[in-house]
N, C-alpha and C positions, 0 to 999 in steps of 0.2 A: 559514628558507627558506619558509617555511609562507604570506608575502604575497610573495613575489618575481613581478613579470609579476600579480599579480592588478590587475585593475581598481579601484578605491575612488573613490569619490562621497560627499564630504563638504560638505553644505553650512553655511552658517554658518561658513565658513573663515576669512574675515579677521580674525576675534580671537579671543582665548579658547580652550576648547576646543578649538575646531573648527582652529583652529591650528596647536596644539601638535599635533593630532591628523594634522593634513596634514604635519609634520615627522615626525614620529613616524613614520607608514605610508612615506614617502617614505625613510627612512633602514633600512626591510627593504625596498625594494627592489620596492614598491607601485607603480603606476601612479595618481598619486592627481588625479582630479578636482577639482576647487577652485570651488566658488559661493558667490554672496550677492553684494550689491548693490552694495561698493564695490569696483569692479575696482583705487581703487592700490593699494589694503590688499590687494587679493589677487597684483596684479604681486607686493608685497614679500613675501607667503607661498610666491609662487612660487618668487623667488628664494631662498628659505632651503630649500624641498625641494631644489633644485640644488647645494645647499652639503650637503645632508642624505645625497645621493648619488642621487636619481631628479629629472627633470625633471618639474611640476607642469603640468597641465593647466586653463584658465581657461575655464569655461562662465558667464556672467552669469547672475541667475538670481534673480526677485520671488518669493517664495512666497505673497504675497496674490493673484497673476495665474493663474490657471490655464492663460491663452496661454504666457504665460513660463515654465512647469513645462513642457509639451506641446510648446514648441520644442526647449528646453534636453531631452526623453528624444528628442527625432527626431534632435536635430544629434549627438547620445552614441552614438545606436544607429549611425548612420551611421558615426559617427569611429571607436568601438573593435568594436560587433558585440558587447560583449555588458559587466553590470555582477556582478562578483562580492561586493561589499561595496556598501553604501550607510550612509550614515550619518547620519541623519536630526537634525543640531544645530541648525541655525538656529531660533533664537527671541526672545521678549522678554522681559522680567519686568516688575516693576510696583510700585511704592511711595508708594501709598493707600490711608486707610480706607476701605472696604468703603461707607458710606453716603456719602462726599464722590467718589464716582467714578459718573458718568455711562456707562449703560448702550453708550456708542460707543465706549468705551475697554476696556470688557469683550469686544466685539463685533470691534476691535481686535487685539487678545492674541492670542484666540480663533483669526483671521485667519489670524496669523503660526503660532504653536505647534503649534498642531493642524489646522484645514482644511489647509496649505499642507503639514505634512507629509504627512497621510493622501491628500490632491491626488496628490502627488508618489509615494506608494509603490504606490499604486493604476495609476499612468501605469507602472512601472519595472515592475511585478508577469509580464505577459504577455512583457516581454525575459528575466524571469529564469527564467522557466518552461520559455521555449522556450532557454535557453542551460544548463537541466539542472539551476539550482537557484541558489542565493546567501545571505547574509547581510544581515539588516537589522539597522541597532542604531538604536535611540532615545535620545535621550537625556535623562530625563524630570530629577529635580528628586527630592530627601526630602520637597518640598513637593506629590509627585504622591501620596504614601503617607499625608497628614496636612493639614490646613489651619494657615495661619500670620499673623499680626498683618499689614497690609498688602500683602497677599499674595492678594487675592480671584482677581482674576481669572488672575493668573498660576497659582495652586493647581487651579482648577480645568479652564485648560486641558491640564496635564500630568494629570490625574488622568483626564481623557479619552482620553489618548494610552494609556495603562493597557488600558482598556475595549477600545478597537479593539485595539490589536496583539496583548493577550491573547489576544483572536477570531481574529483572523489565523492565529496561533500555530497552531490547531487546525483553522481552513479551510486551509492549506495545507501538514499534514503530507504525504501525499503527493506534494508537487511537489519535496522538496528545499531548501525555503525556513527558513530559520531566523531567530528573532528573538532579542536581546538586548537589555534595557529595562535604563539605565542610571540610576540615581541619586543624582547629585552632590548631597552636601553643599556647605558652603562651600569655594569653590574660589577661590584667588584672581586672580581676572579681572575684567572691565570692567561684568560685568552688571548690577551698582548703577547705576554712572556714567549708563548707558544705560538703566534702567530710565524706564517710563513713570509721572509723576504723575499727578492726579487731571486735569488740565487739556492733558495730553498733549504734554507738555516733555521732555526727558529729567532724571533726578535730577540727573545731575550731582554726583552724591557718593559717594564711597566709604565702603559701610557698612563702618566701624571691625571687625564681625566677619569681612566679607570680606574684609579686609584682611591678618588672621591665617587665615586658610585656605591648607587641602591647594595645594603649590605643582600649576601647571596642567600640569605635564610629566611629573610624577610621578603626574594622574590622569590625565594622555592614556595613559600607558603604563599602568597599572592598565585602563585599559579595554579598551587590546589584548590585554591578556591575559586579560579577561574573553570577548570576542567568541571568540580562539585557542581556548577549551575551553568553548565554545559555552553560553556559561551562559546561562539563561533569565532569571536579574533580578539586578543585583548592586547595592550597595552602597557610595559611595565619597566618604570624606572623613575627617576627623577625630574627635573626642569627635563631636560635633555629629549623627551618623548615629545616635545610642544614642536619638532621640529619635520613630524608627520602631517602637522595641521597645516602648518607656515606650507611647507611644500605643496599639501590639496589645494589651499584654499589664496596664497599669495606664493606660488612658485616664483615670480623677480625675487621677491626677499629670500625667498630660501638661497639661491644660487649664488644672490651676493652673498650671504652668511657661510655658505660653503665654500664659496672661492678664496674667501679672504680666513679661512681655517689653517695655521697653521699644519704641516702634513704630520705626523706620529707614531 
């Protein structure tokens, strides 16, 4: 009973994660938000919270636009009066070497991952304040905690997201406001497919390890349950997460284990 009637604002809904994640909250009985860019992908998410057992709510919604953040918290504040969860998914990844990737595709990532969240939480922050308090989750990446083969710019825009909401975390004890930094391992969703090349295409392929990754309903629901007992960073996928520790705790091994990583 613990989401029943609450608000959730998730954006990056129409695939992936953000998905499962609007099924998921929708089916305790969430009042769940639904953004990102392509409203029929998010019609069809709609219709499956309605099968989930809550009807889904559709706000359109650019995270490179600052108008489009600034509308989408005016036309929210207006419709429900107040946001008790937010869920900060929408993103991109990225699969290119580091020196064949032009600095507009880093500036890109950047864009989407992190200004458009921080955008966005920054805009939601004085709603939740004055409505006594809320939940933020992010959802970063094992590659926020580590750098990875092809992975430049995506690694270091979640490693950012880190930085700010850690700070968050501590500028707004007082208010009520909670954060939860999530980090997915291999998950298996679309995020390869959609990643961007060096030339700013989409991959268009499904890396073969994401392919055998933690199914995506089973980390939606690991996440809820991560956010329910307010945990400040967790952890979530398969073997594949052991390579957080390897990094803290024996970075030589991580760096051979990464060097010698085929690229994908």
């Amino acid at each position: 009973m613990e989401y029943k009637d609450k608000i959730v604002w998730i954006t990056g809904a129409s695939s992936g994660i953000g998905e499962a994640l609007s099924v998921a909250f929708a089916s305790k009985g969430a009042r769940v938000i639904l953004s990102g860019r392509n409203e029929k992908e998010l019609e069809r998410v709609k219709a499956r919270c309605r099968e989930a057992g809550r009807e889904g709510f559709i706000c359109p919604l650019d995270l490179t636009s600052a108008e489009s953040i600034h509308k989408a918290v005016n036309v929210l504040a207006e419709q429900f009066g107040r946001i008790d969860y937010l869920v900060n998914n929408g993103g991109i990844s990225q699969r290119s070497l580091l020196i064949d990737t032009p600095v507009d595709i880093d500036r890109r990532i950047m864009e989407v991952n992190y200004f458009g969240a921080i955008t966005l939480t920054k805009a939601i922050l004085p709603l939740m304040v004055k409505g006594g308090g809320g939940h933020i989750t992010v959802i970063s990446s094992v590659v926020g905690k580590y750098g990875f083969p092809m992975r430049s710019a995506y690694s270091a825009s979640k490693h950012a997201l880190h930085g700010f909401f850690d700070t968050l975390r501590t500028d707004i004890t007082p208010s009520n406001i909670r954060v939860t930094i999530v980090c997915p391992g291999l998950i298996r969703t679309n995020v390869s497919i959609n990643a961007l090349e060096s030339d700013g295409r989409p991959h268009g392929v499904m890396d073969p390890r994401q392919d055998k990754g933690m199914d995506v309903d089973v980390c939606a629901s690991r996440i809820i349950r991560a956010v329910g007992r307010r945990k400040r960073e967790v952890y979530i996928g398969k073997i594949d997460i052991i390579l957080i520790y390897i990094r803290k705790w024996w970075p030589w091994l991580f760096f051979r284990i990464a060097g010698n990583v085929k690229p994908t």
